[in-house]
N, C-alpha and C positions, 0 to 999 in steps of 0.2 A: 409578335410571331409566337406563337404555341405550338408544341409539340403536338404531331397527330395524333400519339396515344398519351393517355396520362401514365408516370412514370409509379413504379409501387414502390409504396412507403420501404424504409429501412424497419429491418429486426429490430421491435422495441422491447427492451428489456427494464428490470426493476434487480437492482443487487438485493437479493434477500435469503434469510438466513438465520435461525437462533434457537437456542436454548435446547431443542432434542429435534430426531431425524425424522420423529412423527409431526413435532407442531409445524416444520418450516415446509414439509409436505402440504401441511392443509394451506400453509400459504402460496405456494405455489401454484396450488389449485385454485385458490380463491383470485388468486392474479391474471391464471388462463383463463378463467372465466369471465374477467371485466375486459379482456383480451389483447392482455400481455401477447406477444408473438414469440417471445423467447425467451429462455430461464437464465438466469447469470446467478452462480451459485456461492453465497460468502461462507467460506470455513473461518470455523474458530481456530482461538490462536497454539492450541496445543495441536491440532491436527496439520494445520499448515507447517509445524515447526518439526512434526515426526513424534507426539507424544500422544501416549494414550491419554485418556481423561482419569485414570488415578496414580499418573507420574508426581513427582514431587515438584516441579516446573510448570506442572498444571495449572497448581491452586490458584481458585480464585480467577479461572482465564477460560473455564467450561463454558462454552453457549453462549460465549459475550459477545464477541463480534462476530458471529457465525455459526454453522450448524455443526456439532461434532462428527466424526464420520469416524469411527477406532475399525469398522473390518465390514467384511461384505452383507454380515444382517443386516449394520444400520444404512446401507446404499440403499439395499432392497427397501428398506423402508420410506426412505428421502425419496424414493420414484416410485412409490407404490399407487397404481393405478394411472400414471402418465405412461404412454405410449411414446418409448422411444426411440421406434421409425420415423415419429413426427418428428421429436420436440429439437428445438437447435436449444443446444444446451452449450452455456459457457461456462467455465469451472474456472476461480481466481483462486489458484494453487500452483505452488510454481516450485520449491524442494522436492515436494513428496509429490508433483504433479506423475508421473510417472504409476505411483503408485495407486494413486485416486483414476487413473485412466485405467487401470486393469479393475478396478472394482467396477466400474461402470460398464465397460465393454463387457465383464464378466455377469454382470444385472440384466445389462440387453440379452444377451444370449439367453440366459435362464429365462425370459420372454420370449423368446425364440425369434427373435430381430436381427438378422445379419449383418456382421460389425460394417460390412461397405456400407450401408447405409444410415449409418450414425451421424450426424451432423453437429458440430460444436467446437467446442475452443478449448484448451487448454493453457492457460496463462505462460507460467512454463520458462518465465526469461528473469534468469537466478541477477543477472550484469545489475538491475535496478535495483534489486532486494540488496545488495550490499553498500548501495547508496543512500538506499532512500526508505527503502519499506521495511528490510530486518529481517524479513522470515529465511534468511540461507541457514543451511547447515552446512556441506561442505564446502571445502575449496574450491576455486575455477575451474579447476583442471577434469577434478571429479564430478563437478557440475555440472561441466558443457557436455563430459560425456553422456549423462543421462540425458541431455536434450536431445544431444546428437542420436540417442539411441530410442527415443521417444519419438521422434520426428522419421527419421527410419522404416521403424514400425508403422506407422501407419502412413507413410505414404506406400508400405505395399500391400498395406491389412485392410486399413480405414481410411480409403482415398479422399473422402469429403469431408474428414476430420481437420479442424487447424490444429497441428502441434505443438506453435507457442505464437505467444502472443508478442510482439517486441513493445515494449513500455515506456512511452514518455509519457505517459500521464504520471506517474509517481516522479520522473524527474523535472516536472514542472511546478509540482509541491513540494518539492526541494530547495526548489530558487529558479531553476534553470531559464533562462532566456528562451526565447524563439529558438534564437538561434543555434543555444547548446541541446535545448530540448530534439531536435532535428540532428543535427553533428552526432550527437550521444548517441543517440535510438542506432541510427546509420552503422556505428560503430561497431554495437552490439549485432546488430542483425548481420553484419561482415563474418565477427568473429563465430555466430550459430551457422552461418551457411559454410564459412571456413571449416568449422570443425566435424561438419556433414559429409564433404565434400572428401577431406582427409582420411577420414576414419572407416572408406573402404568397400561402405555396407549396401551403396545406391550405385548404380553405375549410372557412367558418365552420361549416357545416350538417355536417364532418368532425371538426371540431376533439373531438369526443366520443371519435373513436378515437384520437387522440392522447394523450389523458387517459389512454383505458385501455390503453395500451400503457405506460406510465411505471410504471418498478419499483423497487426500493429493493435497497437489501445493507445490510446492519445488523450491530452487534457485540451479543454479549450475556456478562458479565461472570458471573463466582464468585456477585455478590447476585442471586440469580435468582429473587427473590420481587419485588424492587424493575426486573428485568430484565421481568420478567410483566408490568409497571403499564406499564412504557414501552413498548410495542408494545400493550399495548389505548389507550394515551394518541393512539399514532402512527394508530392507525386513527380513531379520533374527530376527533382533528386534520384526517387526511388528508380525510376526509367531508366536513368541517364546509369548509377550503380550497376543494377542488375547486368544492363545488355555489355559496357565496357567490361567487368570484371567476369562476368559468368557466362556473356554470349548468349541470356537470356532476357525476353523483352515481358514482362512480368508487369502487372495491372496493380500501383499501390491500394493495396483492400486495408481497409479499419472501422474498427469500431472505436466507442470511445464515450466517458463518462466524464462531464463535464465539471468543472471547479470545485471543490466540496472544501478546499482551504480557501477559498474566500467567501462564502458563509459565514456569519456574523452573529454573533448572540446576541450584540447588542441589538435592538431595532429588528428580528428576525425576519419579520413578514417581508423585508426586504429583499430577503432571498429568495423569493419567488421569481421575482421580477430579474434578477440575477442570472439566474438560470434560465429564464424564456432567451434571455439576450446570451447568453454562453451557449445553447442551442442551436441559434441561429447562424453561431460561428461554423459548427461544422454542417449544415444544411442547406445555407443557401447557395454555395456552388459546387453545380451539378455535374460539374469535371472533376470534382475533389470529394464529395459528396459521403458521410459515413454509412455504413453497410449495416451496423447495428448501434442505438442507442439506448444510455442508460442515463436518468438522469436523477440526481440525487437529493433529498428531500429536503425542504425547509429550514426543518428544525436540527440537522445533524448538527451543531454549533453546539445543538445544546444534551441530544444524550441521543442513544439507536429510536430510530423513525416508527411509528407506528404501522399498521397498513393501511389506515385513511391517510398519512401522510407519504406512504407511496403510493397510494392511487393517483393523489393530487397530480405526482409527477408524471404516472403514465396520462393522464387526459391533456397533459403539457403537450405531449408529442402527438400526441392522437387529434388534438384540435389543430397543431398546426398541419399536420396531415392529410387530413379528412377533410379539414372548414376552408383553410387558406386555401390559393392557387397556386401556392410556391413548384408543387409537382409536373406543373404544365408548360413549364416554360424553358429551352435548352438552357448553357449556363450564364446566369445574369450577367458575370464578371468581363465576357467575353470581349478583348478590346480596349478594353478599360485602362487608360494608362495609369491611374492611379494605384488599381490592383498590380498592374505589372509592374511599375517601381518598385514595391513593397514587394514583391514577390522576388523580383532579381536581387534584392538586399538580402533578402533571410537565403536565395541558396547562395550568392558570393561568400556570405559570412561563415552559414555551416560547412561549405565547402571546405574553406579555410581551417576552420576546428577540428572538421572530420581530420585533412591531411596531418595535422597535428599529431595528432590522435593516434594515427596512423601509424607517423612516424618515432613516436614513444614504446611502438611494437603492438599495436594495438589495444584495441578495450580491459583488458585482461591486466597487463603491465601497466597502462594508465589508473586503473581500479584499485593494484596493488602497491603504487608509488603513493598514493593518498593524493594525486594530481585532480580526477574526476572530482571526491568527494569535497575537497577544498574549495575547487570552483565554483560547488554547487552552496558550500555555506557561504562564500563569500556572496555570489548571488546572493541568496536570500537573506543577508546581513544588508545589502544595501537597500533589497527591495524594502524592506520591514522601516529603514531608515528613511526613507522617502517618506514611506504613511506615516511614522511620528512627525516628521518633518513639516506635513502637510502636501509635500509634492504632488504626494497619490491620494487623491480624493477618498475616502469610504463612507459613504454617504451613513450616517445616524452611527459613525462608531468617530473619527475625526473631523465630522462637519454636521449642521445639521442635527447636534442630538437630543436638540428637545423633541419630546416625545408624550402621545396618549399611552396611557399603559394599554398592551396589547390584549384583546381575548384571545388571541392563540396562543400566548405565553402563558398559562396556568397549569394548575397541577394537573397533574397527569398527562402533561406534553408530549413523551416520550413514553417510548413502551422501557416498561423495567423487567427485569430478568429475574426469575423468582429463585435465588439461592439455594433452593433444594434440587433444583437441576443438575448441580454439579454431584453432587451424591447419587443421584438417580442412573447419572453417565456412567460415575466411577462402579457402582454395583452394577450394573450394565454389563462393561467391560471383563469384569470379573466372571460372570455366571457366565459370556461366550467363552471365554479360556477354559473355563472348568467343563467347558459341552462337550468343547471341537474335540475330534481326532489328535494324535499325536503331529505335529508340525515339524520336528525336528529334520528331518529331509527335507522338506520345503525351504529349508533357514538356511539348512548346509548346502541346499544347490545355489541360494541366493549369495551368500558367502563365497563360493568357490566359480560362479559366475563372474562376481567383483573383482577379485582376483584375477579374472584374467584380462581378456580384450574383446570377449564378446559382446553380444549385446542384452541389456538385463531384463527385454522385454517378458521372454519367456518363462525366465524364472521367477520374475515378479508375479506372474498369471497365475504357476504354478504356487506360488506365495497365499494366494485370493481364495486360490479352490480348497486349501487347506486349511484356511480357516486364519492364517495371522492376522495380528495385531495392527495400525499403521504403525504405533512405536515400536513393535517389535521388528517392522521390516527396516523402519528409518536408522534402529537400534544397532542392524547386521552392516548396515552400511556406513555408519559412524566408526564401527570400529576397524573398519579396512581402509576407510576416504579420510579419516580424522572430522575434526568439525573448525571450522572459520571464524578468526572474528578479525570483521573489517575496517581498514583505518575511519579515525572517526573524524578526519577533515579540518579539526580544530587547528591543526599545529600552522598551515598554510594558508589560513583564513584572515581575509586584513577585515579587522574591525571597519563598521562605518557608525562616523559621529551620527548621534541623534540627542533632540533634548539637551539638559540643562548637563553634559555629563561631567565638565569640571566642577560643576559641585559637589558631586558623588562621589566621584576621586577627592577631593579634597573632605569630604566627611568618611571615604575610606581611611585615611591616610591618618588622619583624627582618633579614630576609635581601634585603628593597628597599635598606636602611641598609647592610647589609655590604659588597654588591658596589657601594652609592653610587650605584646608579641611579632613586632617588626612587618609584621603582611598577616592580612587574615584571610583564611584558607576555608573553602568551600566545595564542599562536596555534592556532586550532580551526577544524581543515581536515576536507572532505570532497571526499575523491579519489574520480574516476570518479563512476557514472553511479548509482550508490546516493544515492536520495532520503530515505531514511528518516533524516532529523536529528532525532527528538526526545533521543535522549540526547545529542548534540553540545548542545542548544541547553539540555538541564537542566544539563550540565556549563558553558558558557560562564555562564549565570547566577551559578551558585552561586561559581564560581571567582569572578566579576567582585562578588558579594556579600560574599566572603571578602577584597574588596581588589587581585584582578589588575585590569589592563589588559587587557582582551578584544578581539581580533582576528577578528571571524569575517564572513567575505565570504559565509557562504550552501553550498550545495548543488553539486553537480557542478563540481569545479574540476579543472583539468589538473595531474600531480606540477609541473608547470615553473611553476604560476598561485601555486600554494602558496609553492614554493619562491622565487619573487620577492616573496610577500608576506613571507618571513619575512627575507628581507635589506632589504627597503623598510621594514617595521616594527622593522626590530633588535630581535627579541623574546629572552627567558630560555629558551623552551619553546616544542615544536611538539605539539599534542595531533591525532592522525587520528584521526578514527571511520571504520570499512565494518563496514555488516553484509550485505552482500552475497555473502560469500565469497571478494572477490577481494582481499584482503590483502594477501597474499604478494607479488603483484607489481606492489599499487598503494602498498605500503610502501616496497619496495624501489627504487620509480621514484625517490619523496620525498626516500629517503637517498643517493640518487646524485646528484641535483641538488644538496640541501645540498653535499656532499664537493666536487662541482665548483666551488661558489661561497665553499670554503675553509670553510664552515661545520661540518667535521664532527663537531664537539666537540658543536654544538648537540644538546642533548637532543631525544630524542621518543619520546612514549609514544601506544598505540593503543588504542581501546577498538574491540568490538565482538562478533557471533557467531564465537568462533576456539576451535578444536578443539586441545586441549592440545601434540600433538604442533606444531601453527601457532604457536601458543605458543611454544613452544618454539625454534624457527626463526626467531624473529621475534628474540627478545631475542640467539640469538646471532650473527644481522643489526647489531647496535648497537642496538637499541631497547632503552630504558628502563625500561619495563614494560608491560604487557596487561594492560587490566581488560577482563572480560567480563561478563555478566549478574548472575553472582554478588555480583558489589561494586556491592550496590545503595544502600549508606549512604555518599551522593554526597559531604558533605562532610568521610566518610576516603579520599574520594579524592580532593577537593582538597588535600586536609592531605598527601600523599603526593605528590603533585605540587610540592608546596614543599618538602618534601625528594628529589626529582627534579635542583631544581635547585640546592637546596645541594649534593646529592652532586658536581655535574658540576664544580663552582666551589671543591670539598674545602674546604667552611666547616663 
């Protein structure tokens, strides 16, 4: 049975993004032209965090994963010559989301494009950032209000805008299950439509369009039969929530960028084929179906994607699109007992977590108990333990790994970032301040806005037309909201065995006794503004399972925050993670400080995305060693790390 009309394809998009606001334009454009249908736009990690590109938090984090954007010239320039009446644009900003939406609205207009007709997303859901991705700046409280007052706004300004995006795809790169992935998101989108709802600004007899403007991003994994069950589970849920608690019968919509932590360095080509089959999770039923896809390149395992390696990915969806017949046919699933077991499992179970959840006072108090984040290391503690285990198959990294050497694994795999970008930003930034008009009114209504209970849309606009900074706005609002730093999950986290780990302990417990210092103490830093701690936080586990003393203060720390922690802890070992790209000179910050503080003997070793030649530079910097994605059987890398610091100690 075929549909009488063929169905149209979902909004394909490509995450792209880097180095200055003019290159990632021409890529944009080079992307609409092989016929991308939608923009999804990656900021860097100063601008997602509220910092100009010559803050001191910057260094080292300009144009790395993303395109800068410090004030409304460089918008104008990221959308110079795209028309945007057309373009459905997604923005993955979620702190200063707020902020970046008055640049834009404020761009369209100077094109003289009426904001109703803007089309795009807005990321925008801070609940995940403090579990999984890192980019919050304030508290919840100050948080939800900007959502709430973002979502707001344009449901009466910019009706075809999404105002945020609700996010299980980051907490499914966390660890999360099916079925916390589902319970979590639920929670969150409770507590944004709660704080909508509360705060005054939509009346009640609207409050329907605010329902339906609330959208999701979702992850979907390698199981893409069990990947199928959770998005027809997600829309049953979604229904069944909305109409019981709000009286509204609301369409679950998502988009969604499929697995980019299970990407493999080792064996990479393999990730192709990863991805067609993680694609297929959210595409082939037509009840649950994604509304825009984005899917993620080959090589990300091993450093940022070229743009013949995001084309690859756009002609992924475009052949399955265009070539296959998957679009003609209502949905495969329908009937199906096997889908609907699977599906009545993940909503009984989210059901259950959600009420949980719930009943802790919601996502907010669960967030701030250190409850969510625990559950998510502990997840992804067992996950990781299964694939050393062997439970979990990964095809050419724990099974399978003899291997041709690859020709797409050579030099120049990855596009590299040319180090004077960051200079080019920070001189940028400078000569706008020294142009614009006087802002001081714009800062003080932003301020005294804050202050009170309105809403900050306006005076953020007012913010744009004046000419501020993004750190200068994120700057006004820090110091009225304060700034967050969120439990880091460790404390409630039950290790899970894997590998040989009594011997590790047993050659910790060996070398605590040689050097006489009764336990050896280990320090797990993350320098700059790279939020993605899950492997800092599976290695701190496991390390602290195997017997260390674990050191770990969390997310965004300064080389000077580090480097006083490891002389105030007198530790054995300094362990960095960045996977950011900014290594090189967030390593080298680390090792300068130690040397100054006469510690230069102290070992340190770095994990993260680093490109063999970084590699290479790094160790003969003084660093100890570089584990990368490859060294995924964690506890040969704590066992290596104890010989780390025998070697420094010649025991």
């Amino acid at each position: 049975m075929r549909l009488p009309e063929r169905d149209r394809p979902w909004v394909m998009r490509t995450y792209a993004g880097h180095s200055s606001a003019a290159a990632s334009n021409a890529l944009f454009r080079r992307n609409l032209a092989k016929g991308q249908t939608g923009l999804s736009v990656a900021f860097d990690l100063p601008t997602q965090t509220g910092y100009d590109p010559d803050a001191e938090l910057a260094r080292g984090e300009v144009g790395r994963v993303g395109v800068p954007v410090a004030h409304l010239g460089d918008m104008r320039t990221l959308f110079d010559g795209i028309d945007l009446a057309r373009a459905n644009t997604s923005m993955t900003i979620n702190a200063t989301a707020m902020w970046l939406l008055g640049l834009y609205v404020t761009c369209a207009a100077e094109q003289g494009v009426p904001i109703e007709r803007l089309a795009g997303t807005t990321q925008n859901d801070i609940v995940k950032e403090y579990l999984s991705r890192g980019t919050h700046i304030f508290p919840p409280g100050p948080s939800l209000r900007l959502t709430a007052d973002t979502i707001a706004w344009t449901v009466a300004n910019c009706p075809k805008w999404n105002p945020v995006n609700i996010c299980s795809y980051h907490l499914q790169e966390a660890g999360a299950t099916p079925v916390q992935e589902v319970a979590f998101a639920l929670a969150t989108a409770i507590a944004v439509l709660d704080a909508v709802r509360d705060c005054g600004q939509v009346a009640p007899e609207r409050f329907g369009d605010v329902v339906a403007r609330i959208s999701f991003f979702v992850n979907a994994s390698v199981r893409f039969v069990e990947e199928t069950a959770k998005m027809r589970a997600f829309t049953v849920l979604w229904d069944r929530l909305t109409l019981e608690r709000y009286g509204v019968s609301a369409r679950f919509r998502y988009g969604v960028q499929v697995n980019s932590l299970g990407l493999t360095e080792a064996q990479p080509e393999n990730n192709v084929q990863r991805i067609v089959l993680e694609m297929l999770g959210v595409t082939l039923s037509r009840d649950a179906r994604a509304r825009a896809v984005q899917l993620p390149a080959w090589n990300e395992a091993l450093g940022l994607p070229r743009p013949w390696d995001q084309q690859w990915s756009l002609r992924m969806q475009q052949v399955l699109a265009f070539e296959s017949d998957l679009l003609e046919y209502p949905d495969l699933f329908e009937g199906s007992k096997v889908m609907d077991a699977l599906v009545a499992g993940i909503v009984d179970g989210a059901t259950a977590e959600l009420e949980r959840v719930l009943e802790m006072g919601g996502v907010v108090a669960a967030v701030e108990s250190g409850y969510l984040k625990s559950a998510l290391v502990g997840s992804l503690a067992e996950r990781r333990a299964r694939m050393e285990r062997g439970d979990d198959v990964v095809v050419g990294v724990n099974t399978f790994t003899e291997t041709e050497p690859s020709p797409l694994n050579s030099a120049g795999a990855i596009e590299q970032i040319d180090p004077a970008v960051e200079q080019a930003a920070a001189d940028s930034v400078r000569r706008w301040r020294a142009g614009r008009g006087d802002v001081t009114a714009a800062l003080a209504g932003l301020r005294a806005a804050a202050e009170g209970t309105g809403n900050l849309m306006a005076a953020t606009l007012e913010c744009v037309r004046a000419g501020v900074t993004t750190g200068e706005w994120a700057g006004q609002l820090r110091e009225v909201f304060g700034e967050y730093r969120a439990p880091t999950g460790l404390g409630g986290a039950v290790p899970a065995s894997a590998g040989n780990l009594e011997r590790v302990r047993a050659r910790v417990r060996q070398t605590a006794d040689d050097l006489g210092t009764g336990r050896l103490r280990m320090l797990v830093g993350k320098p700059g503004l790279d939020g993605h701690s899950n492997g800092a936080e599976q290695i701190a586990v496991r390390a602290r399972d195997a017997g260390f003393e674990v050191v770990y203060q969390g997310i965004r720390l300064t080389p000077a925050q580090i480097v006083a922690a490891a002389v105030e802890e007198d530790v054995d070992l300094v362990g960095l993670s960045v996977l950011s790209g900014s290594h090189l000179a967030a390593v080298a910050s680390v090792l300068r400080g130690l040397r100054a503080e006469g510690l230069g003997d102290l070992p340190v070793v770095v994990g993260g995305i680093i490109p063999p030649d970084d590699a290479a530079a790094l160790r003969e910097s003084g660093v100890a060693r570089v584990f990368t994605p490859k060294d995924f059987a964690i506890t040969d890398v704590v066992d290596e790390l104890v010989t780390v610091v025998r070697e420094a100690h010649r025991l």
